[in-house]
matplotlib code that plots the C-alpha trace (Angstrom):
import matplotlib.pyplot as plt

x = [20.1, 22.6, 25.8, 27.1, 30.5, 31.9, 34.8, 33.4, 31.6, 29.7, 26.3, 23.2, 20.2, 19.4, 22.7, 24.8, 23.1, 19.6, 21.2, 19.4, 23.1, 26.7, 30.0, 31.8, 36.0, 38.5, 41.1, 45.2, 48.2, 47.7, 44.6, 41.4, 40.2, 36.7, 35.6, 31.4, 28.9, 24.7, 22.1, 18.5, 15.7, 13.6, 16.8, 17.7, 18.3, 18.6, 22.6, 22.8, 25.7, 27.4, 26.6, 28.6, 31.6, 32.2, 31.3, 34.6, 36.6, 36.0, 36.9, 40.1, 40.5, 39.8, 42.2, 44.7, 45.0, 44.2, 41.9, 42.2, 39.0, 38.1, 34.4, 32.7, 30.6, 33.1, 35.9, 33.0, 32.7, 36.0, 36.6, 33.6, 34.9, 38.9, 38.8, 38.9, 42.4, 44.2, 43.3, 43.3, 46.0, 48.4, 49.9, 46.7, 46.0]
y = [-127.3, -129.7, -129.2, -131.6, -132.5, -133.9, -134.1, -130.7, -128.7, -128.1, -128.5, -128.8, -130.5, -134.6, -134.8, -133.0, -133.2, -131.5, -129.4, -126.1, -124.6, -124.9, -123.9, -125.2, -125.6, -127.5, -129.3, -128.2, -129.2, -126.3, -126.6, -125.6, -123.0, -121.7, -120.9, -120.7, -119.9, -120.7, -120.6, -121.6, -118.4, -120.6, -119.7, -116.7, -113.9, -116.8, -116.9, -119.8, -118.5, -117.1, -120.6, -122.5, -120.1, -120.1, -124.6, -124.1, -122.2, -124.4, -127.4, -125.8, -124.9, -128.6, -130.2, -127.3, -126.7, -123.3, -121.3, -119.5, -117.4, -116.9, -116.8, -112.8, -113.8, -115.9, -112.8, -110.3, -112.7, -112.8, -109.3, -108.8, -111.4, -110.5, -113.5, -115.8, -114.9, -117.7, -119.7, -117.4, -118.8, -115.2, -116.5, -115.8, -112.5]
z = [47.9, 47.7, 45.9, 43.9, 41.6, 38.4, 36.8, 34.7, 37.2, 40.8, 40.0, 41.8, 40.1, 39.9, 37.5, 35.0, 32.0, 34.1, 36.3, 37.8, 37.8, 37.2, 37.4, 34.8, 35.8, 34.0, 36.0, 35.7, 37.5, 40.3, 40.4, 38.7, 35.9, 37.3, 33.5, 33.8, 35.8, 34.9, 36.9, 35.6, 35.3, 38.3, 40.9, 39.6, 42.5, 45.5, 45.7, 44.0, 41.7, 45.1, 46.5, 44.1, 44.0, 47.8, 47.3, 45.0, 47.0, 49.9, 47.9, 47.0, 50.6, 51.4, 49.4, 49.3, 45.6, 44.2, 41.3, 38.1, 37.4, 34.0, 34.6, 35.5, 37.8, 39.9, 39.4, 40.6, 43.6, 44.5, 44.1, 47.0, 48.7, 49.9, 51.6, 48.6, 47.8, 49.6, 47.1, 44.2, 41.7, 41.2, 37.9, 35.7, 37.9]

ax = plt.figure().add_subplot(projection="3d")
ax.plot(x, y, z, "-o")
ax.set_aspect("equal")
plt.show()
């Protein structure tokens, strides 16, 4: 499944609007807020909410900014995943 991006969230699905999943960020001057996580009943229990939290932390990675983690499911990923903390923004901790 492809991954895909706006300027709202990392999606997959044809577009936005349709999507099978999301998670929903806002942008900020360090970074982004990950704030929401959905994933449609049809994908439910594939990783797809995994997929899309390590597609952000990537991205971060990628362009070297880092993330604030409102969202439960993303903070329950990041807590299995001790990794993640590189780009884990400490401020909002």
């Amino acid at each position: 499944m492809e991954i895909k991006q706006n300027e709202q969230a990392f999606y997959i699905g044809d577009d936005y609007t349709n999507s099978l999943a999301r998670l929903v960020f806002r942008n900020t001057d360090f970074g982004m807020v990950l704030e929401h996580t959905e994933v449609d009943a049809s994908l439910a229990g594939q990783g797809v909410g995994r997929a899309l939290v390590k597609y952000a932390v990537e991205v971060a990675r990628n362009e070297k900014f880092q993330l604030a983690v409102e969202c439960e499911y993303a903070q329950a990923e990041f807590k299995k995943h001790p990794d993640y903390e590189d780009v884990l923004y400490k401020e909002l901790v």
